[in-house]
N, C-alpha and C positions, 0 to 999 in steps of 0.2 A: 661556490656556486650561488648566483643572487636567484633569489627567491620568486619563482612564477608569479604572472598576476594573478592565477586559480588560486594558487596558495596564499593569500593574502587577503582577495575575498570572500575566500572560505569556500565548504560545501556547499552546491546548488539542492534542492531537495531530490530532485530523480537521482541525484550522484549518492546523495545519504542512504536513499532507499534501496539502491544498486547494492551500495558499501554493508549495509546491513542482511542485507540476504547470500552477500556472498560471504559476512563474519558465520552465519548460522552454519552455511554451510564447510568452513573449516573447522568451525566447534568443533562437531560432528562426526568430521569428517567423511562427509556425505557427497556424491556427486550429483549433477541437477538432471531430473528424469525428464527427457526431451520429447514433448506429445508431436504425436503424428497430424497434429492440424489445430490452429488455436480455439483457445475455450475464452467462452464471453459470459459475461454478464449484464446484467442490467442496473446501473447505477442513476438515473435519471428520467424523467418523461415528462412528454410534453401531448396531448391531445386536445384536439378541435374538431367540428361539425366534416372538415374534409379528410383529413389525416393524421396521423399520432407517428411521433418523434422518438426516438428512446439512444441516450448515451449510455457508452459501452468501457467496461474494464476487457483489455484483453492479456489472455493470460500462456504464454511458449512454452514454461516447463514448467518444476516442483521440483522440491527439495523435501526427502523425507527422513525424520528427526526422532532418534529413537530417546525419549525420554521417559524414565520411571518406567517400561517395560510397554511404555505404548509407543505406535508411529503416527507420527504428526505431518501432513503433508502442508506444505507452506508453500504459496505463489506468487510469484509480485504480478503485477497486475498494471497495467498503463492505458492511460485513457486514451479510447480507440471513436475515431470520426470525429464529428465536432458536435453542434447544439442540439440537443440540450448537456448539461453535465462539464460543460467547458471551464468549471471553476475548479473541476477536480482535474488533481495533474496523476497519481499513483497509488496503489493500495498495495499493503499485505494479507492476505487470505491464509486461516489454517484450521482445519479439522484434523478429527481423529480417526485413521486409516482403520477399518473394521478387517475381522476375517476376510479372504480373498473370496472374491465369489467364484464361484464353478463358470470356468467358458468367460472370462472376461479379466484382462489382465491386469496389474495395476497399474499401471500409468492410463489407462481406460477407467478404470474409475473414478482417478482424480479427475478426469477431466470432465467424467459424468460429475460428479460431484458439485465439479466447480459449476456447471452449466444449469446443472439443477436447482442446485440451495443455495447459491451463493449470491443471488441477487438481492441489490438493496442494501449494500454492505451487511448483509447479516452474518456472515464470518469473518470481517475484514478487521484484521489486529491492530493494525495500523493504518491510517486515512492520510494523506496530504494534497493540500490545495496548488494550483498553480503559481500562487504567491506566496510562497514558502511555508506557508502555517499548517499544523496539524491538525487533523478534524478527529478529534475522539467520542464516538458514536453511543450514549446512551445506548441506542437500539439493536449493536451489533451485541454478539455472543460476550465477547470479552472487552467490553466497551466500561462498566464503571471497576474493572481492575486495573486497567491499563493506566484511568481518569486517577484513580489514587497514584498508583506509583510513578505516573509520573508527576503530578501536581504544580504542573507549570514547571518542572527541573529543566526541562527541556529549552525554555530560553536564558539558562544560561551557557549555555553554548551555541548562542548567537553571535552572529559575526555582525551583522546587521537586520534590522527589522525588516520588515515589505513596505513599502511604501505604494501611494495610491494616487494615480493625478484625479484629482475631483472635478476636475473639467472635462472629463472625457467620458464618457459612461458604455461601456460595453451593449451593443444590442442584443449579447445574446444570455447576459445575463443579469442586464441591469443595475452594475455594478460597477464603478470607478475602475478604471484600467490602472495598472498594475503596471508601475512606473519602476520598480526595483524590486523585483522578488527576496524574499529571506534567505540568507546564507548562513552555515552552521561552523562549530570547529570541529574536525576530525573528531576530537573524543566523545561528538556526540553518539556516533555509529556504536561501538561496544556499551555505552550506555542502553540506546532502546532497543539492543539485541539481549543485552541483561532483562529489560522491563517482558520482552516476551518469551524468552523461557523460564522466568517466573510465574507469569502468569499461564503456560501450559505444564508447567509442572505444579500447580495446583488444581488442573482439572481432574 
């Protein structure tokens, strides 16, 4: 059998981040807790004298991850409407699942959860941009552990860089459009599912 052209330009990054969420959850062996209506965040804004803007992570289920005798709820998150926020393409989100509260279930929680404190990537494990590149966030919770372990390893499992036509400049976020986004190989996926139950099995 000759070889697809998917398989040959590698992974796109929503396909990596897809690939990774569904390795945690065979880890695991966890199935994905399906919410009754989707949970948003605030990843972006834009405000002026008439009206204010704000892009959006949205997020369908969770996956929750029993490590060292805590549960960890994880979500992938996909950028929802358009500007502001149009340079992010996906996220990974995860905390740690408390006692159950009295009168509220859990899959109600994650998604309070996620609606509540989640914005600003301040949970988010994992960041990627619409042109393949990873955004690893100082500011998130687990932002300079992730910054160590992976310490750039991540493009070596490059298939190809991003590329950028500088003659064209996006209006909405003033930036060169994005002429060939980053592609990965396969073995990136069980790579930064390693780097993140690493880093929840140190919190």
């Amino acid at each position: 059998m000759e070889p697809t052209t998917e398989a040959v330009q590698g992974l796109k990054v929503r396909e990596v981040m897809q690939a990774v969420y569904q390795e945690l959850g065979k880890r695991f062996n966890v199935e994905l807790l399906a919410f009754s209506e989707p949970a948003y965040t605030i990843i972006a804004g834009d405000n002026d004298h008439h009206r204010g803007k704000r892009g959006n992570m949205r997020y369908e289920n969770a996956l929750l991850l029993p490590i060292n005798g805590t549960t960890w709820a994880i979500a992938l998150g996909v950028k929802s409407g358009s500007y502001p926020g149009d340079e992010y393409d996906s996220d990974l989100v995860a905390f740690e699942i408390l006692e159950e509260q009295k009168g509220v279930s859990q899959v109600r929680q994650v998604m309070m959860f996620i609606h509540q404190s989640c914005d600003w990537f301040r949970y988010s494990i994992l960041v990627c941009f619409k042109d393949g590149n990873f955004d690893l966030m100082k500011r998130s919770k687990y932002g300079r552990q992730m910054i160590g372990l992976l310490a750039d390893k991540d493009k070596e499992f490059l298939v190809c860089e991003a590329e950028r036509d500088e003659t064209k400049i996006m209006a909405s976020t003033l930036q060169p459009r994005v002429s060939q986004a980053a592609r990965y190989k396969p073995e990136v996926v069980p790579f930064l599912a390693d780097c993140i139950v690493r880093v929840l099995e140190s919190q």
